[in-house]
C-alpha positions as CSV (number, residue, x, y, z in Angstrom):
1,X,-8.0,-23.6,-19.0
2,X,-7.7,-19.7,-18.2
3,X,-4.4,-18.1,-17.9
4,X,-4.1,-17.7,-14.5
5,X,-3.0,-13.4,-14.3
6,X,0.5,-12.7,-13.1
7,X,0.4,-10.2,-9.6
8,X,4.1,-8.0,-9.5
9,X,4.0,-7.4,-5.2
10,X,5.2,-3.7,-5.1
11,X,7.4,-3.2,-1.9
12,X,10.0,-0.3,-1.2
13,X,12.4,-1.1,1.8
14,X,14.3,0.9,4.1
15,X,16.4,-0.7,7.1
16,X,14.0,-3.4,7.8
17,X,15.9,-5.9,8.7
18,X,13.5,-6.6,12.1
19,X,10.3,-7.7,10.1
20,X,10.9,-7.7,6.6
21,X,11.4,-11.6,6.4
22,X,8.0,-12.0,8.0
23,X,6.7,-9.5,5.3
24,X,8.1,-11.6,2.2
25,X,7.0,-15.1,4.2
26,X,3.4,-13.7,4.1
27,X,3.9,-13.3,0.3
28,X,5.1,-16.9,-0.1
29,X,2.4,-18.1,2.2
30,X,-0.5,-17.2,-0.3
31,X,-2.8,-19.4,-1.8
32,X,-2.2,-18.0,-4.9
33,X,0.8,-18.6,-6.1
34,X,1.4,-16.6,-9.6
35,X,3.1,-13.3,-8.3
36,X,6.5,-12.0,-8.8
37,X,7.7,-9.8,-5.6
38,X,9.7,-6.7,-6.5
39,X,11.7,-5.2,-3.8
40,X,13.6,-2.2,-4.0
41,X,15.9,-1.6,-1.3
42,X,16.2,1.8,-0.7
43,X,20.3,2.6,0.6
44,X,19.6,0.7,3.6
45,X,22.1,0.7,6.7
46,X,21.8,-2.2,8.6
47,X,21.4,-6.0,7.5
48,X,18.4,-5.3,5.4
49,X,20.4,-5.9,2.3
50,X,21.9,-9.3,3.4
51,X,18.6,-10.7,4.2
52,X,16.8,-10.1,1.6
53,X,19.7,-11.7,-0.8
54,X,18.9,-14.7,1.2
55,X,15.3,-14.8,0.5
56,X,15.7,-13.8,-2.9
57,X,18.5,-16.7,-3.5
58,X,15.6,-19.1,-2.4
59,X,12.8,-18.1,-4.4
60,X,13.1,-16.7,-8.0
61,X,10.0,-14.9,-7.9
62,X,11.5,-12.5,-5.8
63,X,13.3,-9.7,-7.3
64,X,15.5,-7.4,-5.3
65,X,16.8,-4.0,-6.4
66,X,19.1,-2.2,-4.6
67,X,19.4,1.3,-4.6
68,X,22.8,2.8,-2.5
69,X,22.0,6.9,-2.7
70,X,18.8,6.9,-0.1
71,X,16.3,8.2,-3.0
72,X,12.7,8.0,-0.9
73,X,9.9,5.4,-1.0
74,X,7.9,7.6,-3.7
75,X,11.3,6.3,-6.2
76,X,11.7,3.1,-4.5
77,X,7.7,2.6,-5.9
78,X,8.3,3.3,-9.1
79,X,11.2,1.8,-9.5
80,X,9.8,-1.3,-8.5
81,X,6.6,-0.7,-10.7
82,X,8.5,-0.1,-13.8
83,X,10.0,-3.4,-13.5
84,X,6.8,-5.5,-13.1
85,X,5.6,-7.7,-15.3
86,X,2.0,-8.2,-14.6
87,X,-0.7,-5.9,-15.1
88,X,-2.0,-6.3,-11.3
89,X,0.1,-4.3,-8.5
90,X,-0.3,-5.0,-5.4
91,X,1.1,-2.7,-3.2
92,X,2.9,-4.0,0.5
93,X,4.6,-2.2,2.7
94,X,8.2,-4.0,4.3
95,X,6.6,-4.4,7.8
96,X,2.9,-5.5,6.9
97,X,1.8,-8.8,6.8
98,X,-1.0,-10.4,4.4
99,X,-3.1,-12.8,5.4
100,X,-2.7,-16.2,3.2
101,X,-5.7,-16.1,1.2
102,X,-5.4,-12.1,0.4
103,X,-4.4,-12.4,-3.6
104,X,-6.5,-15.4,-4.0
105,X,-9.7,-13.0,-2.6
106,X,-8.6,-10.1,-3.9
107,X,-7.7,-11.8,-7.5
108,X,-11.2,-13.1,-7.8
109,X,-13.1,-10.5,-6.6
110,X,-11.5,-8.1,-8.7
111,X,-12.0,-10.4,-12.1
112,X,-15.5,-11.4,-11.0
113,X,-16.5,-7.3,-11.1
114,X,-14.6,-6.9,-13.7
115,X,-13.3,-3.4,-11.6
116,X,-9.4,-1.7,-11.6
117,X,-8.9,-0.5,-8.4
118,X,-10.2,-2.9,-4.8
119,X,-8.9,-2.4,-1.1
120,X,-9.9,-4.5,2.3
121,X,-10.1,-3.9,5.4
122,X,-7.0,-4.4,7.8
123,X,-6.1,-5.9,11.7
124,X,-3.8,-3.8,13.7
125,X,-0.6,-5.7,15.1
126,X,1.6,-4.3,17.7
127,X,5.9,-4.1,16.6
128,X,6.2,-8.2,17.4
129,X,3.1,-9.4,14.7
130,X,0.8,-10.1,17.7
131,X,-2.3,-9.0,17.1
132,X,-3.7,-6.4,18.8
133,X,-7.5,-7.0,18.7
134,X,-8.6,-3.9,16.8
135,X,-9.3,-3.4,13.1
136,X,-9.6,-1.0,10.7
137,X,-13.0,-1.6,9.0
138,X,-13.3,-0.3,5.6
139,X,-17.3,-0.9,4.6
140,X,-17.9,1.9,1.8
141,X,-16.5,1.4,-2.3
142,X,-14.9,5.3,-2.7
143,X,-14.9,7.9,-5.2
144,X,-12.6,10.9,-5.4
145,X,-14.6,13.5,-3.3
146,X,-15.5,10.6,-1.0
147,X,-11.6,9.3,-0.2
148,X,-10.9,13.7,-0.2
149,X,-13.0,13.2,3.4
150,X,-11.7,9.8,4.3
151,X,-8.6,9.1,3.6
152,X,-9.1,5.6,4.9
153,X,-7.4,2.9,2.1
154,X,-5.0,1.1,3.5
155,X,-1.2,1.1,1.0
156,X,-0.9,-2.5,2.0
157,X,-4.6,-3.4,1.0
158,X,-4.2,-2.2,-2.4
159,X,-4.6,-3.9,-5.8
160,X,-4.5,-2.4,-9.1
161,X,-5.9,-3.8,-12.7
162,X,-3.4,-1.4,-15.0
163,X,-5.6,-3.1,-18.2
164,X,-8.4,-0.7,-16.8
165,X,-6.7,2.3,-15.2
166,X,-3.7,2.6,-17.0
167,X,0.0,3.3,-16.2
168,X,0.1,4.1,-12.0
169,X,2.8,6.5,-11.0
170,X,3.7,7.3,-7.6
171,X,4.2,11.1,-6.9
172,X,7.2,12.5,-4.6
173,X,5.6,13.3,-1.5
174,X,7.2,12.3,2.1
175,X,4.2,10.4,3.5
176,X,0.9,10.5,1.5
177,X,3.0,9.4,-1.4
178,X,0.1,6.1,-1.4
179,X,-2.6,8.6,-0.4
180,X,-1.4,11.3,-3.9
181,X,-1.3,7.9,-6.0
182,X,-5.3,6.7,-4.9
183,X,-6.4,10.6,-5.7
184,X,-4.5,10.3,-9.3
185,X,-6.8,7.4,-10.1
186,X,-10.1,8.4,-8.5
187,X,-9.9,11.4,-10.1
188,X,-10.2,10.0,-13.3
189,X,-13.6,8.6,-12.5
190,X,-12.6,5.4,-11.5
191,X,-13.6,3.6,-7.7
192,X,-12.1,1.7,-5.1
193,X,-13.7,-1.0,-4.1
194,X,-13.9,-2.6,-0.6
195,X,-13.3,-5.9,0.7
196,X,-15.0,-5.3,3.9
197,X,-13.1,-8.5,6.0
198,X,-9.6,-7.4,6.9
199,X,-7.0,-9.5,4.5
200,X,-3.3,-7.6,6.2
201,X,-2.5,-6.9,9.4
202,X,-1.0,-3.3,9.5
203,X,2.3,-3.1,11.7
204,X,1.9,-0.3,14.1
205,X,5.8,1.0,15.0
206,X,6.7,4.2,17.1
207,X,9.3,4.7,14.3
208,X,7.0,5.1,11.2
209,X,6.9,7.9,9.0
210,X,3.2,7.4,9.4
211,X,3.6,7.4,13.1
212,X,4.4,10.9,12.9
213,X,0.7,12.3,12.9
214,X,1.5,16.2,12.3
215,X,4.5,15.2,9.5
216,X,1.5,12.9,8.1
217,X,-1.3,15.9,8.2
218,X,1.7,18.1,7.1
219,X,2.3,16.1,3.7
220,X,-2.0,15.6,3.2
221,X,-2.2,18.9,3.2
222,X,0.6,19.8,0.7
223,X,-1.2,16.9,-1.1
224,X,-4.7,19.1,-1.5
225,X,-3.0,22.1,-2.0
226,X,-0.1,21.2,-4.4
227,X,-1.2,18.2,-6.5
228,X,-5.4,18.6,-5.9
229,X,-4.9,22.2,-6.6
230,X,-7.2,23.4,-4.1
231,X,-8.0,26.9,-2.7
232,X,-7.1,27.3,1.1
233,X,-10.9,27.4,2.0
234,X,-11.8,24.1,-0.1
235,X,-8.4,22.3,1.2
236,X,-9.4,23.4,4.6
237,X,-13.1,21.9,4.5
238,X,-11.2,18.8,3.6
239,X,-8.5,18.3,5.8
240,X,-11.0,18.9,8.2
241,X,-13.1,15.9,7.1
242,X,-10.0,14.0,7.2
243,X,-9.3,15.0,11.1
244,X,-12.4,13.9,12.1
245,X,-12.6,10.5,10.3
246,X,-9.0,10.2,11.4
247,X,-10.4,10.3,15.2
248,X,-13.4,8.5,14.3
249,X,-11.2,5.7,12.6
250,X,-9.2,5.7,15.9
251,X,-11.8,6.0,18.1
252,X,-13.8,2.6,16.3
253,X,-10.2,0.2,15.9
């Protein structure tokens, strides 16, 4: 009988203590039930902490760092990643929610295509977890110059084979942090490949760093610019692209 593959849950925290037990009972909900969850508690403030040593005294597959100097997500990431023992990531974020079959999908579609890199499409749920009747449908696999235009993947949504793509390392940036990690495998010739049904439900907050739509367009362009390298025209054409799909995506969820 096959070896059933080991998926390390990649989740950076940061005074969560409103929804990040919901987050880790979506982990412990799946139908698939070989994962380790790595949490990396980034110099939180309120009862974050004390929760989370709860959960983690109940189920030993969840592994809690905790970092006291506030250090950003991009380190809480890695830090987490360095730790893991499996060769998939799956990357959620401390106030998302998966759906109960999303490894079990994921897992299987990923080995069945024998591909490195998948994402999904994802429900949108208000601050309380109640749905809010709108999705964000991902239909198209994406290659580098494709996800340049669209920056559509969803962090939450991600898995990662690192047998086929290698190491993954997050790079420091505020808020496209996810979005800079997706480019540093695409452009290597690799593709993301879509689950079009939604398998998370995105947490929409006031309060999010990607609430904040001009800090978010801010940081993508820094992204093109600084790490992409890109002339001002080029990064322009781009960002550009991105504006418009960013209505568009609005516009259609």
């Amino acid at each position: 009988m096959e070896k059933q593959p080991l998926v390390s849950v990649i989740t950076p925290c940061h005074n969560m203590e409103k929804y990040v037990a919901e987050t880790v009972q979506s982990v412990r909900n799946q139908t698939y039930s070989y994962w380790e969850m790595l949490i990396v508690c980034d110099a939180s403030t309120d009862g974050t902490v004390d929760i989370l040593k709860s959960l983690a005294a109940q189920d030993e597959r969840i592994k809690l760092t905790i970092i006291n100097s506030h250090s950003g997500i991009a380190e809480a990431r890695n830090q987490a990643i360095k730790q893991a023992q499996g060769h998939y990531l799956a990357f959620l974020d401390a106030d998302d929610l998966w759906h109960p079959e999303k490894l079990e999908r994921q897992l299987h579609f990923m080995k069945e295509k024998h591909i490195g890199f998948s994402y999904s499409s994802y429900d949108l749920v208000n601050e309380n977890g109640v749905l809010l009747n709108k999705s964000v449908n991902a239909r198209k696999d994406m290659n580098y110059r494709s996800y340049l235009r669209n920056t559509i993947i969803g962090c939450s949504t991600v898995m990662i084979d690192t047998d086929i793509v290698g190491p993954v390392i997050v790079p420091d940036f505020r808020t496209s942090e996810d979005t800079a990690t997706w480019l540093n495998i695409l452009r290597q010739g690799y593709q993301a490949y879509v689950i079009p049904q939604p398998l998370v439900s995105y947490r929409i907050r006031s309060k999010s760093a990607s609430s904040n739509k001009l800090k978010a367009s801010h940081d993508l362009w820094t992204v093109y610019r600084r790490q992409e390298k890109m002339s001002f025209f080029k990064a322009l054409f781009y960002f550009c692209c991105y504006v418009f799909n960013a209505i568009k995506k609005r516009i259609l969820s």
